[in-house]
C-alpha positions as CSV (number, residue, x, y, z in Angstrom):
1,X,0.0,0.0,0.0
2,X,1.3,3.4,-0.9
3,X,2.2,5.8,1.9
4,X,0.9,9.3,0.9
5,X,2.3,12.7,2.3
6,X,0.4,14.0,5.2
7,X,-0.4,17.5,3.3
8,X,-2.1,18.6,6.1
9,X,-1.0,19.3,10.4
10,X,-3.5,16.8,12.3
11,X,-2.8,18.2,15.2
12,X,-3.6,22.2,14.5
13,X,-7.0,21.9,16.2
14,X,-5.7,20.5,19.2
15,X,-5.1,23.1,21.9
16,X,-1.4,23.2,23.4
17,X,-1.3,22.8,27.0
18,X,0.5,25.5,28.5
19,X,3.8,24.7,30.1
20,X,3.7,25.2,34.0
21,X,6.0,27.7,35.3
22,X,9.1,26.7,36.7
23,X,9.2,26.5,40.3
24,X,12.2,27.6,42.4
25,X,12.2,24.8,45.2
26,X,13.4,26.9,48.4
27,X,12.7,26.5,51.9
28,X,11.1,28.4,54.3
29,X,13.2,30.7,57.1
30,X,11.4,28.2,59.7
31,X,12.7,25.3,58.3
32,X,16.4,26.7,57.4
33,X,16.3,27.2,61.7
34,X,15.5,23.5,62.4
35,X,18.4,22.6,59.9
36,X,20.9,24.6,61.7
37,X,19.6,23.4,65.2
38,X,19.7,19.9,64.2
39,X,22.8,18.2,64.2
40,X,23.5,15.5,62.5
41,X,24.9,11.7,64.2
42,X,27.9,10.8,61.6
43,X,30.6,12.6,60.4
44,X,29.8,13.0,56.5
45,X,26.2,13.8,57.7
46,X,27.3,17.2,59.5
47,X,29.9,18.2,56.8
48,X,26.8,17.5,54.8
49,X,24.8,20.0,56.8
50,X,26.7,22.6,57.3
51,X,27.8,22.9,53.9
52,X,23.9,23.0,53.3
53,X,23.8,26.3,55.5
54,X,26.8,27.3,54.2
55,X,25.1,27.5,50.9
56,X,22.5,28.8,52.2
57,X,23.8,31.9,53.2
58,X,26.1,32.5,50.6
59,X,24.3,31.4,47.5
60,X,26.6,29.0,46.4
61,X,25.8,26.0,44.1
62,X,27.2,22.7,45.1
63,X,29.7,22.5,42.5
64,X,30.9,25.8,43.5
65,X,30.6,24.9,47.1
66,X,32.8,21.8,46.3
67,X,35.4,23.8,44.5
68,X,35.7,26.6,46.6
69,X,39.9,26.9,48.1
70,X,41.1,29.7,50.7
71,X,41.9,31.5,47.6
72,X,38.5,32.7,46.9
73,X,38.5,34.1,50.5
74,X,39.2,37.7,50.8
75,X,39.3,40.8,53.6
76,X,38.2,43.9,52.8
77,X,40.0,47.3,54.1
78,X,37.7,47.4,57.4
79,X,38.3,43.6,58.2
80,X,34.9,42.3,56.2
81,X,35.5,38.8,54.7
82,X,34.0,37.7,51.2
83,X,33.9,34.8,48.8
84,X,34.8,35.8,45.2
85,X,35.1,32.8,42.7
86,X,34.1,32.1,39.2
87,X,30.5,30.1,39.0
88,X,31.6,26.8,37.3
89,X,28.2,26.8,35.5
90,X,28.5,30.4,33.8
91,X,32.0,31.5,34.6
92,X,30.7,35.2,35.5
93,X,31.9,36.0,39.0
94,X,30.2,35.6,42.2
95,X,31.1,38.6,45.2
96,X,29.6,37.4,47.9
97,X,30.0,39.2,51.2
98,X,30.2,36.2,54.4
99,X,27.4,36.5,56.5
100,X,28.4,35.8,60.1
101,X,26.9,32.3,59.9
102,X,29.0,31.7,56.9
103,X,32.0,32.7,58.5
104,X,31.3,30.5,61.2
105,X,31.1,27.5,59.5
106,X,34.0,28.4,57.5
107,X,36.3,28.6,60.8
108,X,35.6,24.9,60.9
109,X,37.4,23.9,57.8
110,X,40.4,24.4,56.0
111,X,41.1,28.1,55.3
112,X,45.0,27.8,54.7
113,X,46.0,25.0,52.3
114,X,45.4,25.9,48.9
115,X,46.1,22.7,47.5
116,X,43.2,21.5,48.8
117,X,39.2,22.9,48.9
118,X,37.8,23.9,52.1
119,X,35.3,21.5,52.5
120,X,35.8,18.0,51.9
121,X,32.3,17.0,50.2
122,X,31.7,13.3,48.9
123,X,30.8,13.4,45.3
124,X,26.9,14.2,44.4
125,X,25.0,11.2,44.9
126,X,26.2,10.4,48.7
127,X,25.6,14.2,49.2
128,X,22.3,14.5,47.9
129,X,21.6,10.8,50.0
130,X,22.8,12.9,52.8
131,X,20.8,15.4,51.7
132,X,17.7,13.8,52.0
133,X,18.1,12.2,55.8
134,X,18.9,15.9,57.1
135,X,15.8,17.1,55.5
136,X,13.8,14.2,57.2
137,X,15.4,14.2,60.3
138,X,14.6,18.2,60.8
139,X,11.0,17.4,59.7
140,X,11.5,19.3,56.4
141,X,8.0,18.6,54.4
142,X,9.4,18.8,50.6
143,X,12.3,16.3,49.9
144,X,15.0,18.2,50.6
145,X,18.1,18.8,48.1
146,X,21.2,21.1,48.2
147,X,19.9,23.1,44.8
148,X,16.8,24.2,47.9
149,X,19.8,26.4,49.5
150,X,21.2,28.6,46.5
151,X,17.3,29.0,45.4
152,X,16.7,29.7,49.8
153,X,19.7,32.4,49.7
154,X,17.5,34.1,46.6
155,X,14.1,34.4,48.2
156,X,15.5,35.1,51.7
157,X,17.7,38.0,50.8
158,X,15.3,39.5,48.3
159,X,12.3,39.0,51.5
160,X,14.9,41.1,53.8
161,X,15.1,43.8,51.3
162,X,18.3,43.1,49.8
163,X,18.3,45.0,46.1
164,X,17.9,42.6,43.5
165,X,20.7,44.4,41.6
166,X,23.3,42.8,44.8
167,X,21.5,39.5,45.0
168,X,22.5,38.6,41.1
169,X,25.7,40.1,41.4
170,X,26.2,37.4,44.2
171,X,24.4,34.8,43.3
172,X,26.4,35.8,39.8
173,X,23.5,35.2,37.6
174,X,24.2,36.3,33.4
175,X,20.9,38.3,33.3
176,X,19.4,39.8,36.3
177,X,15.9,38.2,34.5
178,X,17.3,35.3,36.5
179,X,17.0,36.6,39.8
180,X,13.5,38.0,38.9
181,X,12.9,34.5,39.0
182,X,13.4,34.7,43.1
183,X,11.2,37.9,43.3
184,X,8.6,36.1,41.7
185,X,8.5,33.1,43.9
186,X,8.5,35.8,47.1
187,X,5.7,37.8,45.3
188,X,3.6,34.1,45.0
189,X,4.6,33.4,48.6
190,X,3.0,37.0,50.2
191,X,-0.1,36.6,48.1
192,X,-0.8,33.0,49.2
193,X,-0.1,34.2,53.0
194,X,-2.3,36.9,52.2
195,X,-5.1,34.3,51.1
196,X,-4.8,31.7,54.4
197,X,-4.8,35.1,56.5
198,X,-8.2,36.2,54.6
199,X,-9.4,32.8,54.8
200,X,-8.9,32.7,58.5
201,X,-10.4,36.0,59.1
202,X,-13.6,34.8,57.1
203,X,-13.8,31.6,58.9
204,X,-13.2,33.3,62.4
205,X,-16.0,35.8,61.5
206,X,-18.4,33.0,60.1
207,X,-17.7,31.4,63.4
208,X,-18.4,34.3,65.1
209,X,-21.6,34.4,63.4
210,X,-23.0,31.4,64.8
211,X,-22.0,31.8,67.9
212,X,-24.2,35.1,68.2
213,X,-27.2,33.4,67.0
């Protein structure tokens, strides 16, 4: 049987289903807290999650985390230390300022010997294994993974008023569309807040309501 050409697109009436958009998976300031007051039983399990914070407050991607040496540390003229490396997935640079946390955390690792990185991580799939117990054992609801601290350092500093204009020069984004991307999530977050906090307010008065009749 002959195969003729299809002269015509079957598929023009059928409607395209509208790609969702794409969600930053973050966590919540509440549940960065348990992580940092919940220490972890073994060894690799801690480096684990402080590296976790560490990224967390910094903005730093695994790979960067991973490949980060005392040489990307720096002090500024009035003592303030700072992180600036080259973002193994771009290659544009990353100033990052340490938060006191940061620094903390840092203290605890090795800030002298260039010829090896500061932290020792175990490659990606033990991490993210790691990953996944921390975020059970602090009761974190979403399964937990490391990218959920870069994309938490975005929301979080853009929710404490930090200009977005800083944030991408740190988190050292290509296009500051990017770190729109992070305004966007925090925008989503405050209207749904807004909505359980009308909700409640409603139900509260409907209660109310029925309790006066």
């Amino acid at each position: 049987m002959d195969r003729e050409v299809i002269r015509f697109n079957p598929l023009a009436d059928v409607p395209y289903e509208k790609k969702p958009d794409y969600k930053l998976k973050h966590i919540s300031r509440t549940e960065l807290q348990r992580i940092m007051e919940q220490p972890m039983p073994e060894r690799l399990q801690e480096l684990t999650r402080r590296a976790f914070i560490f990224s967390a407050f910094t903005g730093l991607s695994y790979v960067d985390v991973k490949r980060l040496y005392p040489s990307h540390i720096g002090t500024t003229a009035d003592g303030r230390r700072f992180i600036r490396i080259n973002r193994k997935k771009t290659d544009v640079e990353s100033f990052i300022p340490l938060h006191p946390v940061a620094e903390q955390i840092l203290s605890l690792y090795n800030t002298t010997d260039d010829g090896r990185p500061i932290f020792p991580l175990p490659n990606r799939n033990r991490l993210w294994y790691c990953i996944h117990e921390i975020g059970i054992l602090a009761g974190v609801k979403e399964n937990l993974s490391y990218h959920a601290s870069r994309h938490s350092f975005g929301t979080l500093t853009l929710s404490a008023g930090v200009p977005i204009e800083s944030i991408s020069k740190m988190m050292g984004h290509t296009n500051i569309r990017t770190t729109q991307g992070y305004a966007k999530v925090t925008d989503d977050k405050i209207s749904e807040d807004m909505d359980k906090l009308m909700e409640k307010r409603r139900k509260n008065l409907t209660d109310s309501g029925h309790d006066n009749q």
